[in-house]
C-alpha positions in Angstrom: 59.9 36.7 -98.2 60.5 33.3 -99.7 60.5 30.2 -98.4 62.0 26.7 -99.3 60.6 23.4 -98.7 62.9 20.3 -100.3 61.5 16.7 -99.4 64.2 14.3 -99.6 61.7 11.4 -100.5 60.3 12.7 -103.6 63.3 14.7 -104.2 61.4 17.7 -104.7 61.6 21.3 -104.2 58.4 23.6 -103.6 59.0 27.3 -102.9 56.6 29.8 -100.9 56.3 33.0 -100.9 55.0 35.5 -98.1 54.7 39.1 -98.7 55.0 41.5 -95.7 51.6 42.3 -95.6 50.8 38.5 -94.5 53.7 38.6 -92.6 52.7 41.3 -90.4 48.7 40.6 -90.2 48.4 36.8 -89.7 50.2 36.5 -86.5 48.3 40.0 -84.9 45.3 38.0 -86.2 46.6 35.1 -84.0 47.2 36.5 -81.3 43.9 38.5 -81.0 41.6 35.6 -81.7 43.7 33.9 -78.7 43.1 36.9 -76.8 39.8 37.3 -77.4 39.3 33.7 -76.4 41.2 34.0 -72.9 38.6 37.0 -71.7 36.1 35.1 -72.7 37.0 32.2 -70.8 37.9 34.8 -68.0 35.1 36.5 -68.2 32.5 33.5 -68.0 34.6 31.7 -65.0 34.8 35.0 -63.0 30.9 35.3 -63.5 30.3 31.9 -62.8 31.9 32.4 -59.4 30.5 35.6 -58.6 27.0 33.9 -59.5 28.3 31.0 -57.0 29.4 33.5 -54.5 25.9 35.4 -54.6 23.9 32.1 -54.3 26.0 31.1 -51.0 25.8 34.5 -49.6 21.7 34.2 -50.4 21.8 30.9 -48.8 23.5 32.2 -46.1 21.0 35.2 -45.5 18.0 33.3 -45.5 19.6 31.1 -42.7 20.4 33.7 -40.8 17.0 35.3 -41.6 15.6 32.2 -40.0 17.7 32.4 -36.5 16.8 36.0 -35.8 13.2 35.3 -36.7 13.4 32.3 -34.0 15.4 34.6 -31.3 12.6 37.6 -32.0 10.1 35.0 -31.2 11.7 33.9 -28.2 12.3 36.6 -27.1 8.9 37.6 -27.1 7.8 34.5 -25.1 10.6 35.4 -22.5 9.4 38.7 -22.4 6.0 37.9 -21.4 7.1 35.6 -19.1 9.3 37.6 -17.4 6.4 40.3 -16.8 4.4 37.7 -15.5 6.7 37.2 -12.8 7.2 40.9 -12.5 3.6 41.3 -11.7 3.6 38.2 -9.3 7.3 39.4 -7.9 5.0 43.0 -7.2 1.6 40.9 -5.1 4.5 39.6 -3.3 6.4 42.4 -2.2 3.3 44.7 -1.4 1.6 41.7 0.7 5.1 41.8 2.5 5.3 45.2 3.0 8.4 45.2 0.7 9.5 47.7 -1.7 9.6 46.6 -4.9 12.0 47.4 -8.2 11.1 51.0 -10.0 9.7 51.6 -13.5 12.6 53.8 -14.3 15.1 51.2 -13.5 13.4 48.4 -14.6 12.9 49.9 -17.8 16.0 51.3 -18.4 18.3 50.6 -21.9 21.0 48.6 -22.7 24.1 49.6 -23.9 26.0 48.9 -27.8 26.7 45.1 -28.4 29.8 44.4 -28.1 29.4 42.5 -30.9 28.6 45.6 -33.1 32.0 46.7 -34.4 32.6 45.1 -37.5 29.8 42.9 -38.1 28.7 44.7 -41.5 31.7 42.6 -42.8 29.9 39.6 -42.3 26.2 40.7 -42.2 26.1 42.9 -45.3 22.0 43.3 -44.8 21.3 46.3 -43.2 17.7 45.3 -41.7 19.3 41.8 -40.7 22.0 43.0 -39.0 19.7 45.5 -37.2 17.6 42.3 -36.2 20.3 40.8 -34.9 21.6 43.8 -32.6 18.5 44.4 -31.5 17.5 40.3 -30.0 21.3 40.5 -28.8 20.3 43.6 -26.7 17.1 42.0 -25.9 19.1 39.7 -24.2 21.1 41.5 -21.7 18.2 43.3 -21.2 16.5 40.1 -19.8 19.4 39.1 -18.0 19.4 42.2 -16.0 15.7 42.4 -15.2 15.9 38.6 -13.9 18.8 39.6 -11.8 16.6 42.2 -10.1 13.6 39.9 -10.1 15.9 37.2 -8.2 17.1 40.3 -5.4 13.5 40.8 -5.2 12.5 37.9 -4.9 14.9 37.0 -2.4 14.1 39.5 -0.1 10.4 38.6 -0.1 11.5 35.0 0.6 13.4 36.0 3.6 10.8 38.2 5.0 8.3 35.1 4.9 10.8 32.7 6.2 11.1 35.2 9.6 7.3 36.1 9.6 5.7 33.2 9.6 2.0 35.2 10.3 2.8 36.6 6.7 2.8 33.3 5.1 -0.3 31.7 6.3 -2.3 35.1 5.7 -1.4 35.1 1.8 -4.1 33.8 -0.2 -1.4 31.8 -2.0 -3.8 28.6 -3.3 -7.1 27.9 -5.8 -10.1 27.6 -3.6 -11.4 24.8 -5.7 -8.4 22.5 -6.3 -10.0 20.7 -9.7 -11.7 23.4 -11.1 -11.4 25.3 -14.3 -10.8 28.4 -14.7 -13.7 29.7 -17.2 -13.8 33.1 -16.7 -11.1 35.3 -15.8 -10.0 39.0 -14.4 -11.1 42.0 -16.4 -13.2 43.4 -19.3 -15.6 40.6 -20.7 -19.3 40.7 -22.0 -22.3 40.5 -19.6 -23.7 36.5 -19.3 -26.9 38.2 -19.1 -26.9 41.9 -20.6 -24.2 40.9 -23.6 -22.8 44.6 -22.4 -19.3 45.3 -21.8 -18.2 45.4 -17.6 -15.4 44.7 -16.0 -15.5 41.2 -13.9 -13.6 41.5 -10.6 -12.6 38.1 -10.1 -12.3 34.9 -11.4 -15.0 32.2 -11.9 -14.1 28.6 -11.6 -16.4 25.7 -12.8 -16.8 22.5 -10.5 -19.9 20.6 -10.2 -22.6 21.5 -7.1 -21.7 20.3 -3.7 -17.7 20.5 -4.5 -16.0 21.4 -1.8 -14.3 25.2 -1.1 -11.3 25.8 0.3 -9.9 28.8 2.6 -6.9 29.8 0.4 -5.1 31.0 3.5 -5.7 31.5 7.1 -8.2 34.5 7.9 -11.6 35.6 9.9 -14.8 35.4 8.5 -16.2 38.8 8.0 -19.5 37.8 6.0 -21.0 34.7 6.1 -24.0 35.0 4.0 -27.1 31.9 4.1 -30.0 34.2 3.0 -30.2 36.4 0.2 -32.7 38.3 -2.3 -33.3 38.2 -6.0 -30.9 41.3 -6.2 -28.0 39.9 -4.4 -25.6 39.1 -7.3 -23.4 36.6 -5.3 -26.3 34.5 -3.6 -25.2 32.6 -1.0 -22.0 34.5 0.0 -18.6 34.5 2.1 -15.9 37.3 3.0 -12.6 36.1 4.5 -10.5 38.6 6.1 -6.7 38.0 6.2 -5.1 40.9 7.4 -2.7 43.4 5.9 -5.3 44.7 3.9 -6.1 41.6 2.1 -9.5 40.2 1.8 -11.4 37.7 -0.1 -14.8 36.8 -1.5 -16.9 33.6 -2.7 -19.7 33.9 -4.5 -22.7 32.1 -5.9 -22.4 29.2 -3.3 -24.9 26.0 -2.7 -24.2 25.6 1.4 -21.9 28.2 4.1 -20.5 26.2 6.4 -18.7 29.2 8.3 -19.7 31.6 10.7 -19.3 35.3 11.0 -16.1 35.9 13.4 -15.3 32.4 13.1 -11.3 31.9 12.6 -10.4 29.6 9.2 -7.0 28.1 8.6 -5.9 27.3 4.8 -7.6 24.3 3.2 -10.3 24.7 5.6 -13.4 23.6 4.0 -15.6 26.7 4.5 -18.6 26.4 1.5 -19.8 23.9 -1.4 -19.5 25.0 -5.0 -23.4 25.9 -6.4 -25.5 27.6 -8.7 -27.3 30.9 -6.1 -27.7 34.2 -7.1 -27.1 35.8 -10.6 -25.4 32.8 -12.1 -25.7 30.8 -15.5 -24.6 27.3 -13.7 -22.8 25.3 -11.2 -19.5 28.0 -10.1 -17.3 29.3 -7.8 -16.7 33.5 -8.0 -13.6 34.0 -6.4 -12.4 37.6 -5.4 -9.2 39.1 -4.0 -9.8 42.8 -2.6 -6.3 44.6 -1.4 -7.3 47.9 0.7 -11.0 47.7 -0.5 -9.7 47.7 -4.5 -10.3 44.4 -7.0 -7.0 42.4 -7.7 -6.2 39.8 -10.2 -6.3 36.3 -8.1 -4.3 35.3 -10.7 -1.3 36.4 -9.7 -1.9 35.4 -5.8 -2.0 32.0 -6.8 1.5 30.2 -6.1 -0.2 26.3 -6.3 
C-alpha cells in the first residue's frame, strides 16, 4: 500500500509506502499494549479495593472483638451477682419456711438466638460469632433466673409482711455496726497453728469496750463470764431466735446478758475484747441453722 502526502505550502509531494506485513502487525501491536495496560490498571484498582475492603472488615473485627470481650466480662460480674442473691434469696426462704427455686430449673438452657439465622453474613469469624451467641444466650439466661429470683423473693416478702414474729427473729444486721470484717466464712490458715481449718463464722475488728448488738430479737441461751485456758471463745454468748436459728459471740471483754434473759434487736448485750484464744481486740460472730455453721454473710440485709 502506498500512500500520498502533498503540502500545498511547499508544494511538495512525499509518498509512503506500507507493506501488509506492517499493516497487519502495528495495529494488533496497538491494541495489545492498550490492553495489557487496561488489566493492569484493573488489576491494581480491584486489589487496591479488596486490600481496602480487608482493612475495614479487620477494623471491624477487632471492634467487635472488643464488645463481646466487654459483654463476656459483664456477664460474668452479673453472674456472680445474681448467685449472690440466689444464696441470700435461699437464707431467706428456708428462715421462712418457704420453698425455694430447684437446681434443675434454675439451671436449665436457653434456647437458639433468634438472632442466629443469618448472622455468618455479617460476622464471617467463626469463634466471634460463637462469642456473640453465646453472651446473647447469657442474657436471656439472666433474665429468666432474675424473674424467678423476683417470684421468690416476693413471696418471702409477703410471708414477713403477715408474720411479723419472723421478721424480728432473723438475724438480719452486723452485730458491730463500724467494724471490719477481717476474717471471713470458711477454709483459712490457723492464727496460731498456720494449719488449714475451716472458720465457722466471721471475725469483725473494733477496738475493746465497743459495743455489741443483738442482731435480732432472741433468748439468751449461754451467757458465759468465766472461762478456762481451753475455752476458745473466752468470754462467750448464745442467742436463741427460734426456727432453728441461733447465734454466737465470741472472744468478748464484758457480758451484760443473762441466761433466759429475752433481747430485742440492737440491744446492747456485750463489749468487743480480746478473751480466750484470740490475736487482738474482736468480735467472732456465728450463725448456727439446726445445730450446722452458716455463712453470716448472707443473713446480713444492713
Amino acid at each position: 500500500m502506498r500512500i500520498i502526502h502533498y503540502n500545498p505550502d511547499e508544494d511538495t509531494v512525499k509518498s509512503y509506502s506500507l507493506d501488509r506485513f506492517k499493516l497487519v502487525v502495528l495495529p494488533i501491536v496497538a491494541i495489545g499494549v492498550l490492553l495489557v495496560f487496561t488489566l493492569g490498571f484493573s488489576a491494581f484498582y480491584f486489589k487496591y479495593q479488596e486490600n481496602q475492603q480487608v482493612k475495614s472488615l479487620r477494623r471491624q473485627t477487632r471492634y467487635l472483638t472488643g464488645i463481646v470481650n466487654h459483654l463476656q466480662k459483664k456477664n460474668s460480674t452479673i453472674q456472680k451477682q445474681i448467685a449472690q442473691v440466689r444464696t441470700q434469696a435461699a437464707r431467706l426462704s428456708e428462715f421462712a419456711q418457704l420453698p425455694f427455686l430447684e437446681s434443675e430449673k434454675w439451671e436449665i438452657g436457653s434456647g437458639g438466638s433468634e438472632y442466629a439465622l443469618g448472622i455468618e453474613n455479617y460476622v464471617p469469624e467463626k469463634q466471634l460469632r460463637s462469642q456473640l451467641l453465646s453472651s446473647e444466650q447469657d442474657l436471656d439466661k439472666f433474665s429468666k433466673q432474675i424473674s424467678w429470683l423476683y417470684s421468690e423473693l416476693k413471696a418471702v416478702e409477703k410471708k414477713f409482711e403477715k408474720d411479723k414474729n419472723l421478721r424480728v427473729h432473723f438475724p438480719s444486721i452486723r452485730p458491730v455496726p463500724n467494724g471490719i470484717l477481717t476474717s471471713g466464712f470458711g477454709m483459712r490458715n490457723d492464727p496460731f497453728t498456720g494449719e488449714k481449718k475451716h472458720h465457722n463464722g466471721l471475725d469483725f475488728y473494733a477496738k475493746p469496750g465497743t459495743k455489741v448488738q443483738a442482731p435480732a430479737d432472741g433468748v439468751v441461751e449461754l451467757a458465759r463470764i468465766q472461762y478456762t485456758q481451753n475455752q476458745t471463745f473466752g468470754k462467750f454468748i448464745v442467742l436463741n431466735h427460734g426456727s432453728g436459728i441461733k447465734t454466737r459471740y465470741g472472744h468478748l471483754n464484758k457480758v451484760l446478758v443473762k441466761k433466759g434473759q429475752r433481747v430485742k434487736r440492737h440491744q446492747v448485750i456485750g463489749e468487743v475484747g480480746n478473751s480466750g484464744r484470740s490475736t487482738g481486740s474482736h468480735l467472732h460472730y456465728e450463725v448456727i441453722k439446726y445445730n450446722k455453721p452458716r455463712n453470716p454473710y448472707y443473713y446480713l440485709l444492713d
